[in-house]
N, C-alpha and C positions, 0 to 999 in steps of 0.2 A: 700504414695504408693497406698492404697486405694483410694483415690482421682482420681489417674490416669487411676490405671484400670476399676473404673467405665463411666471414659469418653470417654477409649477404648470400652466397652462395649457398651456403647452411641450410639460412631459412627460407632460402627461394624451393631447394630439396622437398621442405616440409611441405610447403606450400603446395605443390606439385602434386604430393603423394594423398593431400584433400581433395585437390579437385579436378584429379587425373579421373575421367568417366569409365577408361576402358584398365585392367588389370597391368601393374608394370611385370615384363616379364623379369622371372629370375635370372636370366641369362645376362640382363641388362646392367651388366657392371658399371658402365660409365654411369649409370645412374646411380646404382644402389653406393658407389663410392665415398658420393661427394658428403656419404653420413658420416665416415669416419675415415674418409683421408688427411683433414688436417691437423695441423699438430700444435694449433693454438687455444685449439678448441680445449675449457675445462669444464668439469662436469658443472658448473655453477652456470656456463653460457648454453649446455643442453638443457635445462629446466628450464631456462629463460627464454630460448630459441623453441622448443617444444610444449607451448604451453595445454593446459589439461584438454580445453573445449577440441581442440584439435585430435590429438589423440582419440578422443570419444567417439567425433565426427567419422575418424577414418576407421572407426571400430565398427561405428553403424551404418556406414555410405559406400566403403573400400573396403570391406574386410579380408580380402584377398591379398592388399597390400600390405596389411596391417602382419599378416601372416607371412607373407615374402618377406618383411623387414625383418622380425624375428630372426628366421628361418637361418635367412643372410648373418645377421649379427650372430647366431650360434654360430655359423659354419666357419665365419674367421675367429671366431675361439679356438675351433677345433683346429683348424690350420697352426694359429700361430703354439699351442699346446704340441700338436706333432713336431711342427719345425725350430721350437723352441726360442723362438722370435731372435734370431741371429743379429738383424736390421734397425735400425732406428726405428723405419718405417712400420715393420710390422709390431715393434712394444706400441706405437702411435695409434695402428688399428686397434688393436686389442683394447687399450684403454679407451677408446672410443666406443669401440662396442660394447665396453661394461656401463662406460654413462647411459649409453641409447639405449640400452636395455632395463638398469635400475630407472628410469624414468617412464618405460613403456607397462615393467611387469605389473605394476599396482592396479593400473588400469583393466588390463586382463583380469587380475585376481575377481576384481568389485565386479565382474559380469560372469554370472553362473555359468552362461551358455559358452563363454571363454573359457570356462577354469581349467577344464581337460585338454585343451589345447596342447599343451605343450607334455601333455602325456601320452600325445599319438606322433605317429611318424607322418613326415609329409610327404604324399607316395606322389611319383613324379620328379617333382621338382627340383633339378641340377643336384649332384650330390659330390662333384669335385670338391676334393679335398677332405671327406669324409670316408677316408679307407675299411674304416669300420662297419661301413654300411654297405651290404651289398646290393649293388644296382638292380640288382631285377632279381628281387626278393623281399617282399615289403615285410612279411610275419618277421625275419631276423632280425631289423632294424632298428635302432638302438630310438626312444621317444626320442624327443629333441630335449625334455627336461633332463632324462639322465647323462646325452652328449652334452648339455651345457656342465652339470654339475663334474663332470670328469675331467670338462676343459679347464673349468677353474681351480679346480684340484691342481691338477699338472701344473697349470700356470702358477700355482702359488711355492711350486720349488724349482724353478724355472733359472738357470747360470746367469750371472750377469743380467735378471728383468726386476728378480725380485729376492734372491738369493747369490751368496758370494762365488763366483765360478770357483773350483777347482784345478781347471785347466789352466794352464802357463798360456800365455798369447801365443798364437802361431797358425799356421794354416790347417791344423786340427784341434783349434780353440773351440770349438761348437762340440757342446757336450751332447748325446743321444738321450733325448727325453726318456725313449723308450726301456732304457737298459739302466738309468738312474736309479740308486739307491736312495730315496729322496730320507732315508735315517741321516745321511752323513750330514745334510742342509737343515736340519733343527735351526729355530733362526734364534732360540737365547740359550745360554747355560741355565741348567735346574736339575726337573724331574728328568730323569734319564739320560740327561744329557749332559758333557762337562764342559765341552768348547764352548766361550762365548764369540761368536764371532764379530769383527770389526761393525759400527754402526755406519749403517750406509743410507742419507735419507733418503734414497731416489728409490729405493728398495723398500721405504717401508713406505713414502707414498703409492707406488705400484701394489703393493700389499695393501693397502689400507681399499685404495680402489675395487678390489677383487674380494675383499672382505663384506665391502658393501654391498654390494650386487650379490654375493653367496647370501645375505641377511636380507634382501627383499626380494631374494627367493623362497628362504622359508617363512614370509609374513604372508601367504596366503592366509596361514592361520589366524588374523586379522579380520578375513574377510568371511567368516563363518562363524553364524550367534554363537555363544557358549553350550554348551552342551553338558550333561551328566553323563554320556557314554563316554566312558576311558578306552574302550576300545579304538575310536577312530585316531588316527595316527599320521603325522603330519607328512605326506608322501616325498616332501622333499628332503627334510629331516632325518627319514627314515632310510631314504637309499644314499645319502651323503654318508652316513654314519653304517654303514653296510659293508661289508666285508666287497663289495665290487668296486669302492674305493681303496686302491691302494696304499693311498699316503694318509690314511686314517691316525695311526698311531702316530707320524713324526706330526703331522696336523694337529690334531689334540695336545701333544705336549709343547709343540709350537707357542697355539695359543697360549695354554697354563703359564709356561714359563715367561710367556715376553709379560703377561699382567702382573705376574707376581713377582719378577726381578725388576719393575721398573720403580724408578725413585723419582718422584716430580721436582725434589729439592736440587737435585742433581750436583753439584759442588758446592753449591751452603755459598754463592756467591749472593748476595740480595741484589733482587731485581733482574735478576740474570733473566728470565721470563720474560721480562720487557728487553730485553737486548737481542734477542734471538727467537724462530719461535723453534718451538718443542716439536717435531714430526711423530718422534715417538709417540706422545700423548695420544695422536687421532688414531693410532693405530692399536695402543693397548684399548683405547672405548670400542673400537669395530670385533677387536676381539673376544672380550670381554664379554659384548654382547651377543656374538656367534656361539660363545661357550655358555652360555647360562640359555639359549634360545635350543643347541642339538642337546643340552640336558632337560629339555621340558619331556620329563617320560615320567610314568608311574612311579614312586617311592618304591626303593626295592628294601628296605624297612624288615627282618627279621628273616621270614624263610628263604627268601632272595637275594640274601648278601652275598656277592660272590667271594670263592676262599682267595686267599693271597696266594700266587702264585710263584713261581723263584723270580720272575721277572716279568716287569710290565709287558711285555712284549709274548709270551707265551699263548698257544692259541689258545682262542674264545671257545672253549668248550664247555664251557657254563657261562650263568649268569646274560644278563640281557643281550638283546639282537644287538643296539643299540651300542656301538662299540665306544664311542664316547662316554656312554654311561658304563660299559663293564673297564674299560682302562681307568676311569677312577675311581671305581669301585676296588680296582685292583692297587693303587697305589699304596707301599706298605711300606717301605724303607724309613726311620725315625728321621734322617739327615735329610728327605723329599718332604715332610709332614712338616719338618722344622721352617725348609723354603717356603712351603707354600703358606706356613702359619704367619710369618715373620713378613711377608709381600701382606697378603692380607690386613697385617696387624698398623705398617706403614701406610696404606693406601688409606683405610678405614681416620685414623689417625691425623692425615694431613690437613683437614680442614678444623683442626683444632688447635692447630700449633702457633702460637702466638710471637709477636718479636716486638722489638723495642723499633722498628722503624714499620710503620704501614704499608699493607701492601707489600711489603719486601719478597714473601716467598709468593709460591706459586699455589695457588688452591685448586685441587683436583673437582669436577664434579659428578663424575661418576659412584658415588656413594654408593646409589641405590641398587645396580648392578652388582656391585661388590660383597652386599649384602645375601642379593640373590646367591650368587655362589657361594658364596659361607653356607648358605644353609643347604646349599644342594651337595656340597663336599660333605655334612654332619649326618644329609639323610642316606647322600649311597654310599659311602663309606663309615662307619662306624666307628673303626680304630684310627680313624681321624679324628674322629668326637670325641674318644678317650682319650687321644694323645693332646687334646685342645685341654680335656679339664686334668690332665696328667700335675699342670705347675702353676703357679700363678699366671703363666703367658695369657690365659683365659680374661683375666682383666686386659688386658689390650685390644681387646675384642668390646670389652664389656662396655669400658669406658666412652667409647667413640660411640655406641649405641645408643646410648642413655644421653649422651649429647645432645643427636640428631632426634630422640625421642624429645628431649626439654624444649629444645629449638624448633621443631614442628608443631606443639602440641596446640598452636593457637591459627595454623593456617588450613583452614580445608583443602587446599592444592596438595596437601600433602600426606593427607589422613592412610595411602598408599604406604608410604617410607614408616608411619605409625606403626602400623600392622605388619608387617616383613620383620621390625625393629621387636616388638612382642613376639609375636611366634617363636623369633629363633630363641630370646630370652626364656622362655616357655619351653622347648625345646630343652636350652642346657640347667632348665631347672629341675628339669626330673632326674637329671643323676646327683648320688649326695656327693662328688667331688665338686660341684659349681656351688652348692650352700656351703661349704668347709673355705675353701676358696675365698668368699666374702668377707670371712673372718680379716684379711691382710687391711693393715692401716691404709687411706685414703690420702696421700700427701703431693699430691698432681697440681699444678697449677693451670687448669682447664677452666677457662672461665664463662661461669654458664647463672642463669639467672634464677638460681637454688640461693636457700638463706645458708650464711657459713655454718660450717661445723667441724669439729675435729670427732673423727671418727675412722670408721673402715668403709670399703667398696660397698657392704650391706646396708650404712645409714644413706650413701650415696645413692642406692637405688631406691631405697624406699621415699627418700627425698623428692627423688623426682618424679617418682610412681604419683603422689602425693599433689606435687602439683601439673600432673597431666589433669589427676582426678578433678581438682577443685580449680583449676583454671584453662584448664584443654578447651579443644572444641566442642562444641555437643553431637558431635559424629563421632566422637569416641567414646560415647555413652557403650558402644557393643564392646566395647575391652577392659570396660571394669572385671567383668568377670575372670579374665586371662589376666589381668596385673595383679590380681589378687591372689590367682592362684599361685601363679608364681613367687609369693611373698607365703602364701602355705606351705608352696615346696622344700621352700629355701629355708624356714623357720626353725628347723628343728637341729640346725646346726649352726646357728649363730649366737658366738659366746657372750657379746658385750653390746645390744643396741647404745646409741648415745641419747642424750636429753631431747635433740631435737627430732629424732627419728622418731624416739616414744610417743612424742605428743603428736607427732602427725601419723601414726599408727590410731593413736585412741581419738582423735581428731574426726577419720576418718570412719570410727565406729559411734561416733555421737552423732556424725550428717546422716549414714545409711540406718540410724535407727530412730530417727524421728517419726512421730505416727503417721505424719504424710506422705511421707517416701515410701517407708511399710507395706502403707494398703493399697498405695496409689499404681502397683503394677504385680500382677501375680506371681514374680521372682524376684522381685526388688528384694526379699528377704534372704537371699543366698549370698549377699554381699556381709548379709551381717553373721550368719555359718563361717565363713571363711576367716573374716578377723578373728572370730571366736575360737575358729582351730587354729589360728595362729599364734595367739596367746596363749592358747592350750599347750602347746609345741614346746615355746618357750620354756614357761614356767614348768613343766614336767621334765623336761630333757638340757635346759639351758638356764635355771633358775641362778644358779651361782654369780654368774656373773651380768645377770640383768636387773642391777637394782637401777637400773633409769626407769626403763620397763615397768617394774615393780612400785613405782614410788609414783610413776604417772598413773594406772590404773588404778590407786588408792586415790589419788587428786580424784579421778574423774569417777571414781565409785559408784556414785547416783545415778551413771549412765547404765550402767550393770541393772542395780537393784530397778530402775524405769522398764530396762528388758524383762526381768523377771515377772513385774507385776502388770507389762501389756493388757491392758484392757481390752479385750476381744469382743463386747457389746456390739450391736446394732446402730446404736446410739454413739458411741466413740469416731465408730470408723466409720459413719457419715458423715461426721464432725469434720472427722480427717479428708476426709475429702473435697469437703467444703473448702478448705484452707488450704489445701494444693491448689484449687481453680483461684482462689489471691494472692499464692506464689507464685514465681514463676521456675519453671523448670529447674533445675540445675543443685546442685549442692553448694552447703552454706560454706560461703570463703570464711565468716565469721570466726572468732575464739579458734584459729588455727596456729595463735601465737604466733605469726609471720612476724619473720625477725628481717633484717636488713639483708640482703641481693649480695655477691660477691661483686668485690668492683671490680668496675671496668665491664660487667655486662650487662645482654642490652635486651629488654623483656621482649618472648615472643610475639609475635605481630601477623594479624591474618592477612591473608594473601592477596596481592596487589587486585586492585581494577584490571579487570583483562586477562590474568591471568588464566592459560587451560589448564585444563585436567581431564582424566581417565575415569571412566564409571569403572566401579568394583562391583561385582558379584557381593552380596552377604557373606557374613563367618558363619560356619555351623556354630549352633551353641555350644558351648564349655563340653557337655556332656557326651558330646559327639567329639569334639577336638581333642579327648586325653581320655585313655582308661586309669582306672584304680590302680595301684601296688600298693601291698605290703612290706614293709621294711621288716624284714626276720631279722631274727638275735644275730645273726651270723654277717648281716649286713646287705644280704644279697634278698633281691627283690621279686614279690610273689603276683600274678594278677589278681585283682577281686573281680569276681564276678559281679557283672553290674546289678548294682542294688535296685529294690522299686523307685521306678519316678516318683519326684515329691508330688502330694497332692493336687489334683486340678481344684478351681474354683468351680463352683455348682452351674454358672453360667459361662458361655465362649469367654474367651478373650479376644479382642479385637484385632492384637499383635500377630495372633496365630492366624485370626484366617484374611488379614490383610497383608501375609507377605513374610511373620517369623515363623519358625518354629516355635510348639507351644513351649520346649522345652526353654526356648533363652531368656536371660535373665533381666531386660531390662527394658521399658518403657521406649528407651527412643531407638529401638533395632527401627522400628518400624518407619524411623524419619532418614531411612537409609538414601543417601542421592546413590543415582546409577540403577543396577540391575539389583533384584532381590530374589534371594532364594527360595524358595518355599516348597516343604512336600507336600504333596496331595495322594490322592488314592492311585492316579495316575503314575508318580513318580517324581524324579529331580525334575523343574519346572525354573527357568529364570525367566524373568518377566524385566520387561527394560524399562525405564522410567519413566515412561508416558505413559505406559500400560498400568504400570502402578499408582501413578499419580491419577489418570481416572479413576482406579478402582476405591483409590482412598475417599475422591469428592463423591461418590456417592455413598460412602457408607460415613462419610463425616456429623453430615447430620444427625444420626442416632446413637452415634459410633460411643458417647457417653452412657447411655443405657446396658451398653455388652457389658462393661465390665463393672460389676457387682461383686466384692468383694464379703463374703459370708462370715459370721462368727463362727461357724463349721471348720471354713478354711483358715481360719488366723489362729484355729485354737490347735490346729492338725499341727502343722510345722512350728510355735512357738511351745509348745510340749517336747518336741525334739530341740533345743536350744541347748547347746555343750556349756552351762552354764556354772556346771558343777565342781569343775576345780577352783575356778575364778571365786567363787562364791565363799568356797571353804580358805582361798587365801583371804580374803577379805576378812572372813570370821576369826582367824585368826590373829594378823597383823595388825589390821585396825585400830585393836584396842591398845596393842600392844605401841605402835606408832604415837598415838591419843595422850598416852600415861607417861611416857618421855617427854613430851613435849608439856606437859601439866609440871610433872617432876622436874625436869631443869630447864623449863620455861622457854623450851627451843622455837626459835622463831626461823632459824636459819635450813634452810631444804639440803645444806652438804652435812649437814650432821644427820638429817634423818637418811642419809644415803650412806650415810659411814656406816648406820644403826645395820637400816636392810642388806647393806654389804655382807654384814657377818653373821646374818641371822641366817638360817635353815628352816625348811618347811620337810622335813625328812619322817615319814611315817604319819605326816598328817595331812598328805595328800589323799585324793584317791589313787588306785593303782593306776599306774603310767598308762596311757591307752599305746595301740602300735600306728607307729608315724604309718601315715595315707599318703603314697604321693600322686599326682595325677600326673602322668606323662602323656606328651603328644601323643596322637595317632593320628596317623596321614589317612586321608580316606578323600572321595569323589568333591566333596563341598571345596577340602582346600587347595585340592588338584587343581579346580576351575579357577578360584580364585589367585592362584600363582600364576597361570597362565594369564588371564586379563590385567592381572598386575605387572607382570614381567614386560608385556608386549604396550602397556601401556607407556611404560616407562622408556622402552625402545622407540615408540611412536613420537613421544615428547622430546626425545631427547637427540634425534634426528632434524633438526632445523636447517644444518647448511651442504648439502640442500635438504629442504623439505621432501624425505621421499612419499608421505602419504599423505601429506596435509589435504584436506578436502577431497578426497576417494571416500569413496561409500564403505568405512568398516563397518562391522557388524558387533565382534569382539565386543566392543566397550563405545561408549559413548564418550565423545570431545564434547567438553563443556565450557564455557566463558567465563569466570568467575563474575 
């Protein structure tokens, strides 16, 4: 009964604070109380009790109160942070005032005229309890943003609220906030730390509460379109992560260590999940995404690695403001690289772990976060990258990627987790330790909906590269380019493809070289470059042991000699065009030799009725996403200077000036949903999908006539065709394959593979060309695009409660499937 009447009382507060005509004063305690004195109240009954239209109301009718509530709810932060909440009562305010607040901040952010608020002081208004602030001196005064973000600091190492006290019970059991070493209070063993100390879940819910509220603090960046200026910098972000935060360092490894020591499996009891629930769980996702949200900072990517220092903790005298970002930059010790590979390797891993009773374990779903941070540990630290492709650990990573890439590949809800899941693979294909690596047999029992095969990690990826291609979404039409290159990367050090790899290699260069694909978009021909150095790669630096390889390019031969003799007439390639408008999009599943599904899995399937989604930004094209190296005799890699762009056609292309660059590769950038990038004369430009979706219906109707594809242009880049080692094996082997098979009448494909096994092509190549690799470059396109990703994913994945469902972001568009 008491329960209820205090929720009456709640909402009669609220009530109050709409349609109170004159301003409540701040003095007014009995009033401003009854917001967070009770101690039944959870944050799921303040978003239920506080609903939006109310909020708005009091934002544009009361703003006065709107600002006193605030004002009040920092202030018993700052209270209970000095006095270290001794009290039942005051852990009860405190938790109160982080619900009223994560429910009020969004609201603030979505009104411009609000957003600075809480970056000025409130001059006046009662400041008991605020010792920091000196009364009658408003210029010294601490914002109210930065006294929130200090309270919640404090509060998050806090004796007995939300860490283990130190102190023995007694009447000098109250620890002094002020004189705390909050290093001793690290809340897991890891990085830097060895104690683990006892689990306490009243501690980690109090933590997990104060996690949230510090996470839609810094989602203002939600509420600001996307941008190309990498200068503007997230102000709450930036002063959390600031040297005027004191608990920065045990903070950061806090975080790190509780996500990467946590095990969802927990004692391998089945079912245990349903018997109990997990606390730790909600608090490794708050952290998890606190830590991948104070690392949204520029790539510090080559001249800005900061050095290793003797110990994490050493001052920041280089390397970024951003002490989040320079402490794991600075992480170096092999036995911390190993934790945080091995946390990563299990988390990444857990939703692929199968059992003979259903449902038995517990499936994590933070995946996508998880990902984020792998790749922000490979970009600001580097010798974590090496120490990832140091051992085969690197497949544990690999594996779970290439999962969630098979398993996504057919839902648009998810084309996000797609692109995060390439990049990093992108990423760790420009070192030659991740192609050598691929080499290790493939004998896992992950069950995914790839045809079987015996092979290595290398037929596994290409397998499924393979059927993203030929059965993905058509939103994933912009990563052919990136899976491909990554299959160029990787090629030159893979000793043994298998049969089934082969053919969905040459599979995949029989669909992108048909005449209609060809002409039908002004870079559709860069997909067929890429196979072709890939097979180049092979067969020069990996011939010995690829007679699968070798014996399916002979099968599929005529696809070769049809490249060579391209008809580049007038006459053809109208033809060709003709016969793309009575196909329909997409590439042929056709003669892909699809063989049987492993059992027990279950083909992907697009994404539910209803389901939301995040608008993404555009990819830069390929050529912008990775520069050239050369691979020297010595092993060690040189930049190329970027070579001329490939040939324009004589007339626009319609991709380029509806929204791609001219330089990307493919026909359906431009059916991009969400936001699209485009340069102009002006600059970086995103344009959101309304604006785009006009701009396309009035240029639809003629939008046929732009692109004219010339016998000028098909003869420019089909003259450049790497055509010429492939051609001269053919010359060779052919006849030689042909005269075995006439001679002892072989009918049988493992004899003619025993044949090529042992045959050499030694002195009757041409001379080996030098392996090209393309590695990432981080630059402003994938800046933006990590952010609306990252935050999209934070947005979605925040349901209970909902902190920003229907607030006016900017960032990215919420979409209904």
């Amino acid at each position: 009964m008491g329960n209820t009447d205090s929720k009456l009382n709640f909402r009669k507060a609220v009530i109050q604070l709409t349609t109170k005509t004159q301003p409540v004063e701040a003095t007014d305690d009995a009033f401003w109380d009854q917001f967070w004195a009770d101690s039944t109240t959870t944050v799921q009954d303040v978003f239920a009790l506080v609903p939006a239209a109310e909020i708005r109301a009091v934002r544009e009718e009361s703003p006065s109160n709107l600002a006193t509530l605030c004002y009040k709810a920092v202030e018993k932060l700052v209270q209970g942070a000095e006095s270290g909440c001794p009290t039942e009562r005051e852990k009860t305010v405190v938790l109160n005032c982080c619900r009223m607040l994560t429910r009020i901040l969004p609201y603030i952010f979505e009104d411009q005229d609000w957003r600075g608020f809480f970056w000025s002081t409130v001059p006046g208004a009662g400041r008991a309890g605020m010792d920091e602030i000196d009364d009658d001196e408003d210029e010294g005064a601490r914002p109210l943003a930065e006294s929130l973000l200090l309270a919640i600091a404090d509060l998050l190492f806090c004796p007995d609220f939300t860490v283990q006290s130190h102190k023995r019970n007694g009447p000098d059991s109250v620890e002094d906030m002020r004189s705390l070493d909050s290093c001793e209070y690290i809340w897991e063993a890891g990085v830097g730390f060895a104690q683990s100390p006892p689990l306490n879940y009243i501690h980690d819910l109090n933590r997990t509460e104060l996690l949230r509220l510090l996470l839609t603090c810094f989602s203002e960046a939600m509420y600001l379109p996307p941008s190309s200026d990498t200068t503007i910098l997230n102000p709450w972000v930036t002063f959390f992560c600031s040297t005027e935060n004191r608990h920065a360092l045990p903070l950061f490894t806090s975080l790190l260590n509780v996500v990467c020591a946590y095990d969802p499996v927990g004692y391998g009891i089945p079912y245990n999940h349903l018997m109990f629930a997990d606390y730790r769980e909600a608090l490794v996702e708050q952290a998890l995404q606190i830590l991948i949200t104070t690392l949204d900072h520029e790539g510090v990517s080559g001249p800005h690695q900061a050095p290793p220092p003797s110990s994490l903790d050493e001052q920041e005298s280089s390397g970024p403001d951003n002490l989040f970002v320079n402490y794991l930059s600075r992480i170096h010790r092999e036995e911390d690289y190993d934790f945080v590979l091995k946390g990563l390797a299990r988390l990444l891993s857990n939703p692929l772990t199968t059992t003979y009773l259903p449902n038995s374990t517990k499936k994590i779903q933070f995946h996508q976060e998880m990902l984020v941070l792998f790749w922000k540990l490979c970009d600001f630290n580097k010798k974590f990258l090496y120490f990832v492709l140091k051992s085969s650990d690197v497949l544990d990573i690999l594996v779970p990627i290439l999962y969630y890439l098979n398993d996504a590949r057919a839902d648009q809800s998810r084309v996000g987790l797609m692109h995060i899941g390439v990049f990093i693979l992108l990423l760790l294909s420009g070192e030659r330790n991740f192609g050598v690596r691929l080499n290790k047999p493939y004998s896992l029992n992950v069950t995914m909906d790839i045809p079987v095969f015996t092979g290595t990690h290398a037929d596994l990826l290409i397998t499924v590269f393979h059927k993203i291609i030929t059965s993905g979404h058509q939103r994933l039409q912009p990563l052919f380019d990136c899976l491909l290159t990554i299959v160029v990367n990787v090629s030159p050090y893979l000793k043994s493809l298998s049969m089934v790899a082969a053919n969905k290699l040459l599979h995949l260069l029989e669909a992108f070289s048909t005449q209609w694909y060809l002409f039908s978009a002004n870079q559709n021909h860069h997909l067929v470059f890429f196979l072709l150095e890939a097979f180049n790669n092979i067969i020069q630096y990996q011939f010995d042991g690829n007679c699968n390889l070798v014996y399916a390019i002979i099968r599929k031969r005529s696809v070769f000699h049809q490249l060579a003799n391209l008809p580049t007439d007038a006459a053809t390639i109208h033809k060709a065009l003709q016969k793309k408008k009575k196909t329909p999009d997409g590439i042929s599943r056709t003669s892909s030799q699809e063989t049987v599904s492993m059992e027990g899995s279950t083909p992907a399937v697009p994404a539910e009725p209803g389901t939301l989604k995040a608008s993404l930004v555009a990819i830069p094209a390929i050529d912008k996403l990775t520069e050239k190296s050369q691979v020297s005799e010595d092993g060690t890699m040189v930049t190329v200077s970027r070579m001329d762009s490939p040939p324009k056609p004589t007339e626009p292309d319609p991709s380029a000036s509806a929204g791609a660059s001219d330089t990307e590769s493919n026909s359906g950038r431009d059916n991009e949903v969400g936001y699209t990038h485009r340069k102009d004369c002006v600059g970086d430009v995103f344009y959101t999908e309304a604006e785009m979706e006009r701009r396309r219906r009035s240029s639809t109707s003629s939008s046929v006539s732009y692109w004219n594809p010339t016998p000028e242009w098909a003869l420019s880049w089909k003259a450049k065709l790497p055509l010429q080692t492939i051609m001269r094996l053919l010359q060779v082997l052919v006849p030689q394959v042909e005269k075995i098979c006439i001679d002892k009448g072989l009918t049988d494909e493992s004899e003619i593979l025993k044949f090529l096994q042992h045959g050499t092509l030694v002195g009757l190549l041409p001379v080996p060309h030098p392996i090209l690799i393309r590695k990432y470059q981080a630059n402003a396109g994938t800046a933006m695009w990590f952010r609306t990703y990252m935050w999209g994913v934070v947005y979605l994945r925040n349901v209970d409660p909902p902190i920003w469902y229907d607030t006016d972001v900017r960032l990215f568009e919420i979409q209904k499937m």
